[in-house]
ZATI-68539 format. One record per atom (N, C-alpha, C, O): residue number from 1; atom name; x, y, z. Coordinates in pm, 1 decimal, padded with zeros to 6 digits. Layout:
N
DOTOR pos site        x        y        z
DOTOR NUM   CA        X        Y        Z
...
This chain:
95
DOTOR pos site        x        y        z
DOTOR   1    N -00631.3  01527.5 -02882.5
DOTOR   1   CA -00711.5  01512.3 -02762.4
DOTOR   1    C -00777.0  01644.1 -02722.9
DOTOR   1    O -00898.4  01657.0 -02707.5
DOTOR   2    N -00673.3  01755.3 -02705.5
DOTOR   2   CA -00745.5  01898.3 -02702.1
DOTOR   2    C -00868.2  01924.0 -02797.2
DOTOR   2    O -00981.0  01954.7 -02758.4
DOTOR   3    N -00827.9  01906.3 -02930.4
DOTOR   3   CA -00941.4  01933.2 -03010.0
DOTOR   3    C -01056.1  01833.5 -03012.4
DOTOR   3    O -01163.7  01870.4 -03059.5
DOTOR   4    N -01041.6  01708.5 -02964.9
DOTOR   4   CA -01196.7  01643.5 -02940.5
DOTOR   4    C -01218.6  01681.4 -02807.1
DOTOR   4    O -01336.9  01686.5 -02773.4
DOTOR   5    N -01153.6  01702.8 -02742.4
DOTOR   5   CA -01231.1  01783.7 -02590.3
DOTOR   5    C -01316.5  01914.3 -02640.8
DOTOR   5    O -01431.3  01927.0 -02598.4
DOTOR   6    N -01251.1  02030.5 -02748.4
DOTOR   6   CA -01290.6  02105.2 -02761.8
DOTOR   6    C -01431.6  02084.2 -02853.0
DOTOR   6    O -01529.5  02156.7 -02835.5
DOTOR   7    N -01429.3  02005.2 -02925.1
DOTOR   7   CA -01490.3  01964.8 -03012.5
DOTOR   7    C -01686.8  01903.6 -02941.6
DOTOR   7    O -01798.3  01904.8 -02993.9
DOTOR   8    N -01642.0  01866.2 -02826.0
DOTOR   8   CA -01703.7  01751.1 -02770.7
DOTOR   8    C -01802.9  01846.8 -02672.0
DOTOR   8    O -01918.9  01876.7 -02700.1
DOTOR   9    N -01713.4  01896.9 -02522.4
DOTOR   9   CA -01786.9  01995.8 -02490.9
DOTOR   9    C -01839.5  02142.5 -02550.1
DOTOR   9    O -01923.9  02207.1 -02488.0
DOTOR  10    N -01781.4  02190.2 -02677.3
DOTOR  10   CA -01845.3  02306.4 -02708.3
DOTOR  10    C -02031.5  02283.6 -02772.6
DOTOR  10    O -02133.3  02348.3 -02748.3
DOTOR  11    N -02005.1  02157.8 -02862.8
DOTOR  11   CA -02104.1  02076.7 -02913.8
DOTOR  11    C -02210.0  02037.7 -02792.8
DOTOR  11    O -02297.6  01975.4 -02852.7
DOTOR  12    N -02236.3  02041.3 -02692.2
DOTOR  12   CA -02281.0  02031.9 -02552.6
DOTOR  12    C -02321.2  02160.1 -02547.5
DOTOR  12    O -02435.6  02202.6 -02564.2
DOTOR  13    N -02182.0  02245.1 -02513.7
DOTOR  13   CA -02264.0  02364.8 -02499.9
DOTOR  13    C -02364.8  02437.8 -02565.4
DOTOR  13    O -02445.1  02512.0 -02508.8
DOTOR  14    N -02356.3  02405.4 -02737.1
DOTOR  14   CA -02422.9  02456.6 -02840.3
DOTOR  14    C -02583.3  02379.4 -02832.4
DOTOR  14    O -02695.0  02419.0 -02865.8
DOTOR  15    N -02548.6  02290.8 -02790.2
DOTOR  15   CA -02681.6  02189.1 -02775.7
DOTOR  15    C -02767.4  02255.3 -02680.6
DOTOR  15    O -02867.6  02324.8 -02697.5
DOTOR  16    N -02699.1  02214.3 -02565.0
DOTOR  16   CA -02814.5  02304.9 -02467.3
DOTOR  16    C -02774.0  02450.6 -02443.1
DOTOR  16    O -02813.1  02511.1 -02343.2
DOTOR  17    N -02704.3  02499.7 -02525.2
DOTOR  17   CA -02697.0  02672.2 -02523.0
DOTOR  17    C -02689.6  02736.4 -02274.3
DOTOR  17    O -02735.5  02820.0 -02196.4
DOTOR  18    N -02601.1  02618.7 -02278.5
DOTOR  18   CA -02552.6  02645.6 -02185.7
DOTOR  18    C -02440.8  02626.7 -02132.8
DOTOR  18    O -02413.8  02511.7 -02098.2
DOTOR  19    N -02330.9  02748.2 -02108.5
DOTOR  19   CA -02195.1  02795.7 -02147.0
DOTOR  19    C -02078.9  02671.4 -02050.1
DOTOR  19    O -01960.4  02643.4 -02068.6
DOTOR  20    N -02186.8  02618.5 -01940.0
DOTOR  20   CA -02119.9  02600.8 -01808.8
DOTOR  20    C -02036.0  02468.7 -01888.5
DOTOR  20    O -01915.7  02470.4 -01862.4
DOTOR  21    N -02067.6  02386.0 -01955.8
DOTOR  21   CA -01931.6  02274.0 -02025.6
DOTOR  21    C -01869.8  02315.4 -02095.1
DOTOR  21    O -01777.0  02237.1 -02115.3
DOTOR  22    N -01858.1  02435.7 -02175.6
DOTOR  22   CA -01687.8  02475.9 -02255.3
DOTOR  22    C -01627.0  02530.6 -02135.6
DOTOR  22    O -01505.2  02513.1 -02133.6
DOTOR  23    N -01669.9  02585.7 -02045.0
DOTOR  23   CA -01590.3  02632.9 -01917.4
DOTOR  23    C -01563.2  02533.8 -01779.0
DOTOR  23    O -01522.1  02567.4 -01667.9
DOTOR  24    N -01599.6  02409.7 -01826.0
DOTOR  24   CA -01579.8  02324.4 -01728.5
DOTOR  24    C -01426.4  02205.1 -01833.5
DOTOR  24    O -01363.6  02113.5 -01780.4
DOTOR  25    N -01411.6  02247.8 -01964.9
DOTOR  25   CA -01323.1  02213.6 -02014.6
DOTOR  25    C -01187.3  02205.1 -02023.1
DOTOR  25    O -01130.6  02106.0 -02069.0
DOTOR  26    N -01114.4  02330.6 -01970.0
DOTOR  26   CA -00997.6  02344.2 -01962.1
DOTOR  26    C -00981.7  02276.0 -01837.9
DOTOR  26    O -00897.8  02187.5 -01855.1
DOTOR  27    N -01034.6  02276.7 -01690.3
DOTOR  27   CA -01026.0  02215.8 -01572.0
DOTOR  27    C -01066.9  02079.2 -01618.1
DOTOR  27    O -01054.7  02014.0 -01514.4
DOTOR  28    N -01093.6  02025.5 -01678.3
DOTOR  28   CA -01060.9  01867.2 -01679.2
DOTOR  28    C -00937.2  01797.6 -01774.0
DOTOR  28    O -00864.1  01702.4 -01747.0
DOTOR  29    N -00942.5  01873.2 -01881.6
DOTOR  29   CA -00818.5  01899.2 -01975.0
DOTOR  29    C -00663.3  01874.5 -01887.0
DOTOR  29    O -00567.1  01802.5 -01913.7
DOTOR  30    N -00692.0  01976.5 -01763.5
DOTOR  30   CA -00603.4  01973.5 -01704.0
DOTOR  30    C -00547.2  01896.6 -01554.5
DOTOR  30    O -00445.7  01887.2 -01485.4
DOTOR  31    N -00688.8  01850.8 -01559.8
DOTOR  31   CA -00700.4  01783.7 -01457.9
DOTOR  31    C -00614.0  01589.0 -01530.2
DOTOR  31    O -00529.5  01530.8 -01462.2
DOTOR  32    N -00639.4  01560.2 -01599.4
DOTOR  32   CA -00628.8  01484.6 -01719.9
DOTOR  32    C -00475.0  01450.6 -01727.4
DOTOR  32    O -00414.4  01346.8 -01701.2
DOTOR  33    N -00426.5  01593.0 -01779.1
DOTOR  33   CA -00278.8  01645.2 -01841.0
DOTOR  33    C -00208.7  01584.5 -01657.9
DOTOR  33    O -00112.8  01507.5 -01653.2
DOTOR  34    N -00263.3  01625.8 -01555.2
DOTOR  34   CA -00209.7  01592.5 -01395.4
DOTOR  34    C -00190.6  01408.5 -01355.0
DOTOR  34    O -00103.4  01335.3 -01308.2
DOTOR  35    N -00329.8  01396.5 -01406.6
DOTOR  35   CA -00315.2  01217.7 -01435.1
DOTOR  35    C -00251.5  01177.4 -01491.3
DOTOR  35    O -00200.3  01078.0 -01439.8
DOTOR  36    N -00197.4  01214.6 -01642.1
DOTOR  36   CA -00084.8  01144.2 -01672.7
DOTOR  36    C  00018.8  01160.9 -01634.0
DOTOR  36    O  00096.4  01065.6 -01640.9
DOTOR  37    N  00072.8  01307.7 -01568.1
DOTOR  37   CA  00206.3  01297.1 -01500.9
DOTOR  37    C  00209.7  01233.1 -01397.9
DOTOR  37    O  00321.0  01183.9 -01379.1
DOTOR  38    N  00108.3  01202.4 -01291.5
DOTOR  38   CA  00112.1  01092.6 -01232.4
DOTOR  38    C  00126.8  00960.9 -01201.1
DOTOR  38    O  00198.8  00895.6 -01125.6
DOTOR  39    N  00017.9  00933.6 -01298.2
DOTOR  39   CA  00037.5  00768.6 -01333.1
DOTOR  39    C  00168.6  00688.3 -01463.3
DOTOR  39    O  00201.4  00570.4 -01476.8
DOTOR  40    N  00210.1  00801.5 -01531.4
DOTOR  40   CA  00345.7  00751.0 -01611.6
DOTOR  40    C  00485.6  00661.7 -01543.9
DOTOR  40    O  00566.4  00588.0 -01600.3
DOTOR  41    N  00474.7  00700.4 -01413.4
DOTOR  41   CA  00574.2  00624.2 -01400.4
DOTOR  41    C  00547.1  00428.5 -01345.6
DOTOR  41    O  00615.0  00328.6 -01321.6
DOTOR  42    N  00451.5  00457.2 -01348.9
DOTOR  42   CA  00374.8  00284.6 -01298.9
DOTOR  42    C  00345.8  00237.2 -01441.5
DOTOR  42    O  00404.6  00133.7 -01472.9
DOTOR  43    N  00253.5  00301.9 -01549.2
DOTOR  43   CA  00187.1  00247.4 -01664.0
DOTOR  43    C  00307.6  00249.9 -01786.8
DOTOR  43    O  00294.8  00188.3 -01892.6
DOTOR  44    N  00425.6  00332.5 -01751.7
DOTOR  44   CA  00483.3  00368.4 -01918.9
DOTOR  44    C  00555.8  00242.3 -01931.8
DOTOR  44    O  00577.1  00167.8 -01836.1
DOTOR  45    N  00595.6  00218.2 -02058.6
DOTOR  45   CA  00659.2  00095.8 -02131.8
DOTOR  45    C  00836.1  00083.6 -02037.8
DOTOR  45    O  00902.5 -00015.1 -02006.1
DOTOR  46    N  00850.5  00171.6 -02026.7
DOTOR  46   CA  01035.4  00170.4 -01984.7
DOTOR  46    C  00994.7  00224.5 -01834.2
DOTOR  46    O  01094.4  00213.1 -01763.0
DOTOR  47    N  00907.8  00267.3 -01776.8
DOTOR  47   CA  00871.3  00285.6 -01625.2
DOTOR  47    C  00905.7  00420.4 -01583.3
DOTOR  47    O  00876.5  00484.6 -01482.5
DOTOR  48    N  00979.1  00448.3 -01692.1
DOTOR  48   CA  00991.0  00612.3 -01669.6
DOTOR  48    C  00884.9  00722.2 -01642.3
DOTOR  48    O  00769.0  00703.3 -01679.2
DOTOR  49    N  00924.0  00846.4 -01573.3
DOTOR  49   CA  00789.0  00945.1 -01564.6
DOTOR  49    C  00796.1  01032.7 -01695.0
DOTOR  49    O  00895.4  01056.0 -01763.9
DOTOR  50    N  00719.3  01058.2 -01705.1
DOTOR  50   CA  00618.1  01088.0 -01854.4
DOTOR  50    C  00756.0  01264.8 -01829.2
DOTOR  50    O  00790.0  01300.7 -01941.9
DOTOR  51    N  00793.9  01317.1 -01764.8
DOTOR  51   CA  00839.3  01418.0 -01807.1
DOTOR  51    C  01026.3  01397.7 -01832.5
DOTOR  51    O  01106.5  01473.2 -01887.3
DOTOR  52    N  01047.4  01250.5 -01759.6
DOTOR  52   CA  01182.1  01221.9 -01824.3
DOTOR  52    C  01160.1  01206.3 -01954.1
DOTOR  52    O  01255.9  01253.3 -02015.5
DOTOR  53    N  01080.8  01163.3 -02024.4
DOTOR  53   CA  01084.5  01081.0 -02141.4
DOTOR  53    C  01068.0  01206.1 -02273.8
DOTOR  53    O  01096.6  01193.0 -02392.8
DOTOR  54    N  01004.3  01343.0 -02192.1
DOTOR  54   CA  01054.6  01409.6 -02281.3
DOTOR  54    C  01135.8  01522.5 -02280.4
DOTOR  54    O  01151.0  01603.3 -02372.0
DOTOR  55    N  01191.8  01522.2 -02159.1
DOTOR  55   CA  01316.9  01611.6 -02158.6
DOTOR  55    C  01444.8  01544.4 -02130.3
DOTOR  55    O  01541.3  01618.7 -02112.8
DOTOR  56    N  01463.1  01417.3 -02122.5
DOTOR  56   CA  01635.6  01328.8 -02113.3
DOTOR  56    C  01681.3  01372.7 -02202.1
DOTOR  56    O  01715.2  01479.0 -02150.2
DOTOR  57    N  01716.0  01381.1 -02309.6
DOTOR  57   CA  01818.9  01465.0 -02402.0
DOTOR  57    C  01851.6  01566.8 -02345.8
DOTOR  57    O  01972.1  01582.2 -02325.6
DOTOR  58    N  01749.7  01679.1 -02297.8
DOTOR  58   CA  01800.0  01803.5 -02268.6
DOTOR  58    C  01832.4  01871.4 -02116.2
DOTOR  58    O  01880.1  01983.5 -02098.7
DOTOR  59    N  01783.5  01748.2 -01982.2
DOTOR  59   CA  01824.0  01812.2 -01856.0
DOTOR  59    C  01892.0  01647.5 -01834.8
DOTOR  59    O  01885.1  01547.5 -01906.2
DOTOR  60    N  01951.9  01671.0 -01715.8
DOTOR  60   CA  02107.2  01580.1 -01677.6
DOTOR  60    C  02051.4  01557.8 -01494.7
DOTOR  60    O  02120.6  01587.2 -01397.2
DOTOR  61    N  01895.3  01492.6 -01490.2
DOTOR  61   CA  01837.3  01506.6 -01335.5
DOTOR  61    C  01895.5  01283.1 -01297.6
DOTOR  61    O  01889.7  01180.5 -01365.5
DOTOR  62    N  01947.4  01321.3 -01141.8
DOTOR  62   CA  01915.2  01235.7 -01072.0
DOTOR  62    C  01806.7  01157.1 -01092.2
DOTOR  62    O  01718.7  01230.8 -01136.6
DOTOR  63    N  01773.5  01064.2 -01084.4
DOTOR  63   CA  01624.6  00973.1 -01061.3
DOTOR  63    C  01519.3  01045.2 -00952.5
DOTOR  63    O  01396.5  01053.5 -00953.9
DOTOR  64    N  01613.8  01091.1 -00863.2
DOTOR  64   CA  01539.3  01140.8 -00738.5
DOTOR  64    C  01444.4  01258.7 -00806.5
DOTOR  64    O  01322.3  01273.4 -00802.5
DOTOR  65    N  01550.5  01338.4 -00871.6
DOTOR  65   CA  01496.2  01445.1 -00937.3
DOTOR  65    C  01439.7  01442.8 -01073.9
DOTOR  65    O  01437.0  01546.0 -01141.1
DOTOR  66    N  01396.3  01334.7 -01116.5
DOTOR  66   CA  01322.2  01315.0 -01270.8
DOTOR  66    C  01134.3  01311.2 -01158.5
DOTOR  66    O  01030.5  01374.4 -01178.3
DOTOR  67    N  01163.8  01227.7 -01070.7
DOTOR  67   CA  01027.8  01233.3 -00992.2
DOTOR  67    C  00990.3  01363.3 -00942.7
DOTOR  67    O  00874.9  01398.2 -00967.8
DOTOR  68    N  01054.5  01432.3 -00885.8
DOTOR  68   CA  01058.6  01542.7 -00823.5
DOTOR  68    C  00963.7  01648.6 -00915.5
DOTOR  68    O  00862.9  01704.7 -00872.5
DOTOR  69    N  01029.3  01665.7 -01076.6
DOTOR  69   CA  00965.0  01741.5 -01184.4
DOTOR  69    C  00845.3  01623.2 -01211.1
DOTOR  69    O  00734.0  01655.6 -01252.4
DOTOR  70    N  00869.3  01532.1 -01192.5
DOTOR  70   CA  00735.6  01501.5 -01261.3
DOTOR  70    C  00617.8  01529.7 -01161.8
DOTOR  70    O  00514.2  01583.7 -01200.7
DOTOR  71    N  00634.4  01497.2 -01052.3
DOTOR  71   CA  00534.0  01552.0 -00977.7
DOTOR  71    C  00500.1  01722.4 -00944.3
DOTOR  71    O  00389.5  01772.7 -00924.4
DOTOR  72    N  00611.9  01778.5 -00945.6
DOTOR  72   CA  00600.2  01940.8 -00953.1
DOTOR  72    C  00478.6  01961.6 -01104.4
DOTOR  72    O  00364.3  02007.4 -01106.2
DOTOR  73    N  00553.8  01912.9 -01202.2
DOTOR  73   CA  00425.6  01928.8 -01333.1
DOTOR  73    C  00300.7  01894.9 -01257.5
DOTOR  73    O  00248.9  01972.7 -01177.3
DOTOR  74    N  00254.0  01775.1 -01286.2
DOTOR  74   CA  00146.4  01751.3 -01210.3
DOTOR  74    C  00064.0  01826.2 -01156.0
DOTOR  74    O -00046.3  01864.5 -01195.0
DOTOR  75    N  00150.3  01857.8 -01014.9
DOTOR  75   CA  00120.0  01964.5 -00939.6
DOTOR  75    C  00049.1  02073.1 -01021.3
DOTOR  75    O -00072.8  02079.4 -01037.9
DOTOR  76    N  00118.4  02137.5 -01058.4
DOTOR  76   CA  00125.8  02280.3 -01166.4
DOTOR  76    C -00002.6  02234.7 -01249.1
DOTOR  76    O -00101.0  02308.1 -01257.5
DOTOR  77    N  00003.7  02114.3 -01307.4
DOTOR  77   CA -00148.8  02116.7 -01394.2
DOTOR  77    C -00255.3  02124.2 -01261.1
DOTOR  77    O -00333.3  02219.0 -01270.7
DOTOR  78    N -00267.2  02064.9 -01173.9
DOTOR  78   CA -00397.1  02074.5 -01072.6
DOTOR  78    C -00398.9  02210.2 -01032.2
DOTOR  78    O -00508.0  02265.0 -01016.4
DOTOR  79    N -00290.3  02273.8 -01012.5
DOTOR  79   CA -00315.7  02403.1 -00971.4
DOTOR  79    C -00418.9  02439.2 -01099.6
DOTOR  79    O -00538.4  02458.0 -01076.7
DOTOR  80    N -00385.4  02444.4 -01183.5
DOTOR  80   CA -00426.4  02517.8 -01312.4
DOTOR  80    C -00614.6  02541.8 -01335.3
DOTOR  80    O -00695.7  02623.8 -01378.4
DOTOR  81    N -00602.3  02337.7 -01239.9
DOTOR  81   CA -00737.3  02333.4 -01270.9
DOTOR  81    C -00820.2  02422.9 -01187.1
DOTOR  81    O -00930.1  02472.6 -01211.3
DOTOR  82    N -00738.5  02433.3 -01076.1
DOTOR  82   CA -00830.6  02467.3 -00967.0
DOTOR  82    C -00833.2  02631.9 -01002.2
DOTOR  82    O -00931.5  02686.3 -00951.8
DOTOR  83    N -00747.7  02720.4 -01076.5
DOTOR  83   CA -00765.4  02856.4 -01086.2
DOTOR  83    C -00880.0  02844.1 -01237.0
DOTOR  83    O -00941.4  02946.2 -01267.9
DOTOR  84    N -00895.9  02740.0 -01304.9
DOTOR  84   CA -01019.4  02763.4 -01434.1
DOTOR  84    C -01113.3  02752.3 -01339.6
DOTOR  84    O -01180.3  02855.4 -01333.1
DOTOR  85    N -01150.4  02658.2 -01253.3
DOTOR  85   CA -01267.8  02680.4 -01160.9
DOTOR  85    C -01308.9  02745.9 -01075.6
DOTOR  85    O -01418.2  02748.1 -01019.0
DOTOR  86    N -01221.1  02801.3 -01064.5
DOTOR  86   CA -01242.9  02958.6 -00953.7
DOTOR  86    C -01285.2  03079.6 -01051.9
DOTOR  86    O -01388.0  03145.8 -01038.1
DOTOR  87    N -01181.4  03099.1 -01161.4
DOTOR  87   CA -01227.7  03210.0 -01230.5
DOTOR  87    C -01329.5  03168.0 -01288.3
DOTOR  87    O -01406.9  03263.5 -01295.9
DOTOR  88    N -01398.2  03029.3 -01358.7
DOTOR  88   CA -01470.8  03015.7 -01469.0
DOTOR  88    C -01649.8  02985.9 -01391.2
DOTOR  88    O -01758.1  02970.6 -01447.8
DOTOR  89    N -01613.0  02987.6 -01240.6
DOTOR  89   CA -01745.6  02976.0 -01212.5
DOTOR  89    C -01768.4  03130.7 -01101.8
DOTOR  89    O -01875.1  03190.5 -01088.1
DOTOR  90    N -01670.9  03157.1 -01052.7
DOTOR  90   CA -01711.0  03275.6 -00974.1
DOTOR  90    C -01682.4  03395.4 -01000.2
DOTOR  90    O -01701.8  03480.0 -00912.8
DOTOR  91    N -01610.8  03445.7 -01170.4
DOTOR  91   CA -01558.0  03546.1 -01215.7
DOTOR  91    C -01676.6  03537.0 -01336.4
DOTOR  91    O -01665.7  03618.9 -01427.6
DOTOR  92    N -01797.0  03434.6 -01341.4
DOTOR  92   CA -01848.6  03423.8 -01454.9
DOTOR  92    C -01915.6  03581.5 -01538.8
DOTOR  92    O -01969.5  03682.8 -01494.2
DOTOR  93    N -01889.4  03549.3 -01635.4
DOTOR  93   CA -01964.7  03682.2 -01724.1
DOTOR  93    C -01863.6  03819.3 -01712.6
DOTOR  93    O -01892.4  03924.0 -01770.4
DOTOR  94    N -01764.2  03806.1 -01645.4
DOTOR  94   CA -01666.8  03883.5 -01618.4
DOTOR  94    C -01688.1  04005.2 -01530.6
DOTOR  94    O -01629.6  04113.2 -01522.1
DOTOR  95    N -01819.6  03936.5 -01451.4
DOTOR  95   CA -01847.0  04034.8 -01306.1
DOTOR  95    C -01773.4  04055.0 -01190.7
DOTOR  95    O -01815.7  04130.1 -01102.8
């Protein structure tokens, strides 16, 4: 998925030789990566949140607390997005 994102907007950018969609990439990437920790626990097959399913072998959380991380992730990806769009449009050119 990373690499047809990368694949997809750089090809955009190369097209119209304008930088602003490989740098609008990682903020949707991650914006994306936030949606699925969100919506996993309504859409997944066993109803679980998308971050029990891949750390139950290795952490020992309450139910309360399998939601808790899954939404903290989440969280953490939107943050993410929102610091590529801060640096990638108002730090542009590295001014």
């Amino acid at each position: 998925f990373v690499l047809f994102m990368t694949v997809i907007f750089g090809g955009i950018t190369l097209m119209l030789s304008d930088d602003f969609y490989i740098r609008l990439k990682a903020a949707i990437l991650n914006l994306v990566f936030a949606g699925a920790f969100l919506v996993s626990p309504w859409f997944g097959k066993d109803r679980k949140p998308l971050i029990q399913r891949l750390f139950d072998p290795i952490l020992d959380l309450s139910e309360k607390g399998w939601k808790n991380l899954n939404f903290a992730w989440a969280a953490m990806f939107v943050v993410m997005s929102c610091l590529h769009v801060f640096f990638a449009f108002l730090f542009h050119g590295g001014k």
